[in-house]
SEDOVEX-362886 format. One line per 8 residues: number of its first residue (from 0); for each residue y, x, z of N, C-alpha, C, O. Coordinates in steps of 0.02 Angstrom, whole numbers, padded with zeros to 5 digits. Atoms other than C-alpha are relative to their C-alpha. Last residue first. Layout:
// SEDOVEX-362886
NUM> Y/X/Z/Y/X/Z/Y/X/Z/Y/X/Z  ... $
***
This chain:
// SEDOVEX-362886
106> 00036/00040/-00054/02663/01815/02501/00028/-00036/00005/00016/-00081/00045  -00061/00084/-00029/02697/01882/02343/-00058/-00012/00059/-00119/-00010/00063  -00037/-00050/-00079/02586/02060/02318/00024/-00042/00006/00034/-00033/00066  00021/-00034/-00028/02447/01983/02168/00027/00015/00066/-00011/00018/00115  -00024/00013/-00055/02540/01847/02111/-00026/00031/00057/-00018/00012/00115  -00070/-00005/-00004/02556/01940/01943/00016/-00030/00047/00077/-00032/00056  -00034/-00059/00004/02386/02006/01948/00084/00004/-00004/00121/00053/-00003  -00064/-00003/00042/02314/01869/01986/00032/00059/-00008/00053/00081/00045 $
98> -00057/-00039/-00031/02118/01926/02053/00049/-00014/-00066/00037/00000/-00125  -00033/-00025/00041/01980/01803/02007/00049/00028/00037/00064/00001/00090  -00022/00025/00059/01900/01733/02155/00047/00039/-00027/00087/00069/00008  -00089/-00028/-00016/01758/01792/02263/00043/-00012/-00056/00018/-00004/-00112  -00042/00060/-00022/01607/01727/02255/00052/-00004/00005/00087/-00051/00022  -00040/00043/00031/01531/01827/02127/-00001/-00071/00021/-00017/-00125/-00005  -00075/-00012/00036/01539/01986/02193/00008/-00059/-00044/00055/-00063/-00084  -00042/00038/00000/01406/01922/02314/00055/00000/-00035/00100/-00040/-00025 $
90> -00046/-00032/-00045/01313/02077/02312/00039/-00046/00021/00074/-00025/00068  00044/-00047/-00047/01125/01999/02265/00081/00024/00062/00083/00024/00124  00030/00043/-00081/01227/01857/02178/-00031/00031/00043/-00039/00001/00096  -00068/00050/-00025/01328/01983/02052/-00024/-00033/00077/-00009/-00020/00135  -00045/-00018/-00052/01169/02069/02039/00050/-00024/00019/00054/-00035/00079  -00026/-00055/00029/01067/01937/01972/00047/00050/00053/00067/00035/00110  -00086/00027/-00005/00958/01826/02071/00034/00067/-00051/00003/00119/-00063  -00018/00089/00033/00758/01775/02040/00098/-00007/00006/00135/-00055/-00002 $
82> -00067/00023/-00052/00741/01953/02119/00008/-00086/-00005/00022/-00127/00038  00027/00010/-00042/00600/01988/01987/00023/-00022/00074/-00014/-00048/00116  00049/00086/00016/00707/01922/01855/-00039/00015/00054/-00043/-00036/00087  -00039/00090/-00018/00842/02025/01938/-00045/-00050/-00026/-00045/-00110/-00012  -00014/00020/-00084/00745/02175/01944/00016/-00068/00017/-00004/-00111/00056  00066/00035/-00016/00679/02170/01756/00016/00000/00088/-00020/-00033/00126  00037/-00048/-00023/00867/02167/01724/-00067/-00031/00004/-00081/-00091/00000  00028/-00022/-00048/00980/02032/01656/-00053/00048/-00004/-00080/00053/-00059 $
74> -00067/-00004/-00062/01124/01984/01524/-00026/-00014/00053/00004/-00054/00089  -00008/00049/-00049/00987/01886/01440/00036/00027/00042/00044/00002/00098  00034/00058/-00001/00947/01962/01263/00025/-00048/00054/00039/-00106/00037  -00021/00022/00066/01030/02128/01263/00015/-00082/-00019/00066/-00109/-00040  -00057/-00010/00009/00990/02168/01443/00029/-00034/-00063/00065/-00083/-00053  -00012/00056/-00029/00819/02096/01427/00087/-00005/00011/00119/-00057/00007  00003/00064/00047/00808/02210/01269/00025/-00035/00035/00074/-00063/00012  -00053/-00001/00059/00880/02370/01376/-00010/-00070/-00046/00041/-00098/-00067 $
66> -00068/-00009/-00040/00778/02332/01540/00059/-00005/-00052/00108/-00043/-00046  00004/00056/-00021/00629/02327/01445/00062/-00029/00003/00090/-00068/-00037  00014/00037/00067/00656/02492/01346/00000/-00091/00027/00026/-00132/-00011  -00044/00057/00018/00696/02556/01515/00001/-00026/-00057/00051/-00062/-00060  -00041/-00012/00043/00557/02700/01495/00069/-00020/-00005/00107/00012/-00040  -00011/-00046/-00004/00469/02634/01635/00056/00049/-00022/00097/00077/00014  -00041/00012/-00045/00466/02463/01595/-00006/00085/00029/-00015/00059/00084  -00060/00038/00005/00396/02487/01440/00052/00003/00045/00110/00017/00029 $
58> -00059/-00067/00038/00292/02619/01499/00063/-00020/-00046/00110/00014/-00067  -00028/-00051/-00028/00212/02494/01607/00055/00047/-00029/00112/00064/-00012  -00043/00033/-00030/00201/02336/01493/00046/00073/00048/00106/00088/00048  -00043/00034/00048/00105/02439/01369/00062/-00014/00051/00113/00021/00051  -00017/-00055/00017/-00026/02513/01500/00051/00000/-00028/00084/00047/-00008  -00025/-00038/-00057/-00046/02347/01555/00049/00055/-00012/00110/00055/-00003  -00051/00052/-00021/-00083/02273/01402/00021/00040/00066/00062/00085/00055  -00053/-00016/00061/-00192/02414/01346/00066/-00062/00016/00122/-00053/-00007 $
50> -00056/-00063/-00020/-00278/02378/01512/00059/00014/-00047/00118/00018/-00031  -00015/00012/-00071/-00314/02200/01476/00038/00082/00012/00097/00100/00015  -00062/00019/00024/-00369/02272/01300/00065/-00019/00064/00122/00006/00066  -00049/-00070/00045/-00481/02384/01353/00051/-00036/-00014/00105/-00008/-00012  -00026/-00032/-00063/-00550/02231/01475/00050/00052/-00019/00103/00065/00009  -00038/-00004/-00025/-00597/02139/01341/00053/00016/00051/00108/-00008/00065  -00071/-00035/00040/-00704/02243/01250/00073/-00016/00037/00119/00024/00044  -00008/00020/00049/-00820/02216/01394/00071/00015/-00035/00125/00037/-00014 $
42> 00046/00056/00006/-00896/02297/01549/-00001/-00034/-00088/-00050/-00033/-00125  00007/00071/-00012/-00817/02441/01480/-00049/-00055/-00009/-00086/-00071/-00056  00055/00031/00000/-00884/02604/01409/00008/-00050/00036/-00045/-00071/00059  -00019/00009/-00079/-00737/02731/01427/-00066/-00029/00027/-00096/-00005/00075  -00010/-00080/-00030/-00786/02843/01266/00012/-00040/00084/00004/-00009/00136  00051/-00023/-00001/-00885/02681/01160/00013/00080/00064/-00031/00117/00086  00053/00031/-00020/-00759/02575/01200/-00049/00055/00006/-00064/00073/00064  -00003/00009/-00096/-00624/02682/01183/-00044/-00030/00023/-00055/-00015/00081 $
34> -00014/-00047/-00020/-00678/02732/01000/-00008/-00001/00076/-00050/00023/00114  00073/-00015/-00001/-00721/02559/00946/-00015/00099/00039/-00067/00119/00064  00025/00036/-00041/-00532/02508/00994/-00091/00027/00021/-00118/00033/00076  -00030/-00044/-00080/-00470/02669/00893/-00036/-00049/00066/-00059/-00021/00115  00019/-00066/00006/-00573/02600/00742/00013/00044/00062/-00023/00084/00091  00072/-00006/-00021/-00509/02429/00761/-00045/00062/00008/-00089/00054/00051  -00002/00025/-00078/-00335/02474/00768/-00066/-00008/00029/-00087/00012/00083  00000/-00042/-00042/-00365/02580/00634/-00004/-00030/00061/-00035/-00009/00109 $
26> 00053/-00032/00034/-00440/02445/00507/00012/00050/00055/-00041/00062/00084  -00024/-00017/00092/-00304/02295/00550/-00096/00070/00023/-00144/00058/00059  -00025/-00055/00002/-00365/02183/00699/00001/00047/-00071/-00027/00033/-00124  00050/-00035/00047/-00361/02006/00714/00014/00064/-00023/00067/00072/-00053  -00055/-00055/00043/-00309/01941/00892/-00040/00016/-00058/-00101/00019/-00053  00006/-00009/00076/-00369/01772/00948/00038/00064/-00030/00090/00063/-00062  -00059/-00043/00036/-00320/01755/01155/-00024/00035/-00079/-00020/00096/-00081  00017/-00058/00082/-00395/01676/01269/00047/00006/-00044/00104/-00016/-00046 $
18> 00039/-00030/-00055/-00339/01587/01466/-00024/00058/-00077/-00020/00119/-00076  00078/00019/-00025/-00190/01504/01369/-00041/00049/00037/-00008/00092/00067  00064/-00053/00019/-00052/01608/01273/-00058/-00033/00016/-00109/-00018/-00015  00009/-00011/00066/00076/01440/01267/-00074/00066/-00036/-00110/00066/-00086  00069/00067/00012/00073/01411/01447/-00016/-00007/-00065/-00065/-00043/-00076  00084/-00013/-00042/00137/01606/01474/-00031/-00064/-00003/-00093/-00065/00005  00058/-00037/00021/00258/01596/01340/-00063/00014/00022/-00116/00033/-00004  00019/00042/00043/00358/01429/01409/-00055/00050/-00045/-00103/00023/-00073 $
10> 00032/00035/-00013/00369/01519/01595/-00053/-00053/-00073/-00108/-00080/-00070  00074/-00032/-00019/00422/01667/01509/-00043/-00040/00004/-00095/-00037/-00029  00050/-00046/00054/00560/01577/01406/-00051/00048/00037/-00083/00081/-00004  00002/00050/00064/00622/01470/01560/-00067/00019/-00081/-00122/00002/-00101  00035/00016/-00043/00636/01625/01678/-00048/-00068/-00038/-00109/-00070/-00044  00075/-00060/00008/00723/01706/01548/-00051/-00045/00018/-00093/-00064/-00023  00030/-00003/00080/00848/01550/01495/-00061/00048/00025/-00118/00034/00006  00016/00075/00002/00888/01547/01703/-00042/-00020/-00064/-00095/-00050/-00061 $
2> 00031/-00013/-00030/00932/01718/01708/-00054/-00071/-00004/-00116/-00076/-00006  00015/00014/-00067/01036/01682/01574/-00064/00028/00020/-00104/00053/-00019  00057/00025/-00035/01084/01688/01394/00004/00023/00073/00050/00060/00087 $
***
């Protein structure tokens, strides 16, 4: 995959979530949710979550955990998707053509 496939598969997950979002929660999750609510006291629940999304994304990308799937997955970085280029195209190393190695020194 590509830089190109990422950009592709984000764009097709972010019109797919919509403006809401249906989660159903197990017994702790809810329990820890009612917790932060009641200890931070948000406008509304959804805001805890908003952060918890955040918070998530961050230490993802912190960690390189990101970096390592997108690696895995698309043979790019969270730089290069934010770059829109990979390194190759950032340094140019890939304009330059293959090296022969057996007509390497002939002139």
């Amino acid at each position: 995959m590509s830089l190109d496939d990422l950009t592709d598969d984000v764009t097709d997950s972010y019109a797919g979530i919509g403006d809401e979002l249906t989660v159903s929660l197990d017994r702790e999750t809810r329990n820890e949710l009612a917790l932060l609510e009641t200890a931070l006291e948000p406008e509304a629940t959804d805001e805890l979550v908003r952060r918890a999304i955040h918070m998530l994304f961050q230490s993802t990308v912190d960690t390189g955990k990101l970096d390592f799937q997108l690696r895995s997955d698309y043979d790019v970085t969270y730089d290069e998707y934010l770059s829109g280029m990979t390194f190759e195209e950032m340094t140019g190393a890939d304009q330059y053509p293959t090296m022969d190695d057996e007509r390497r020194y002939q002139f």
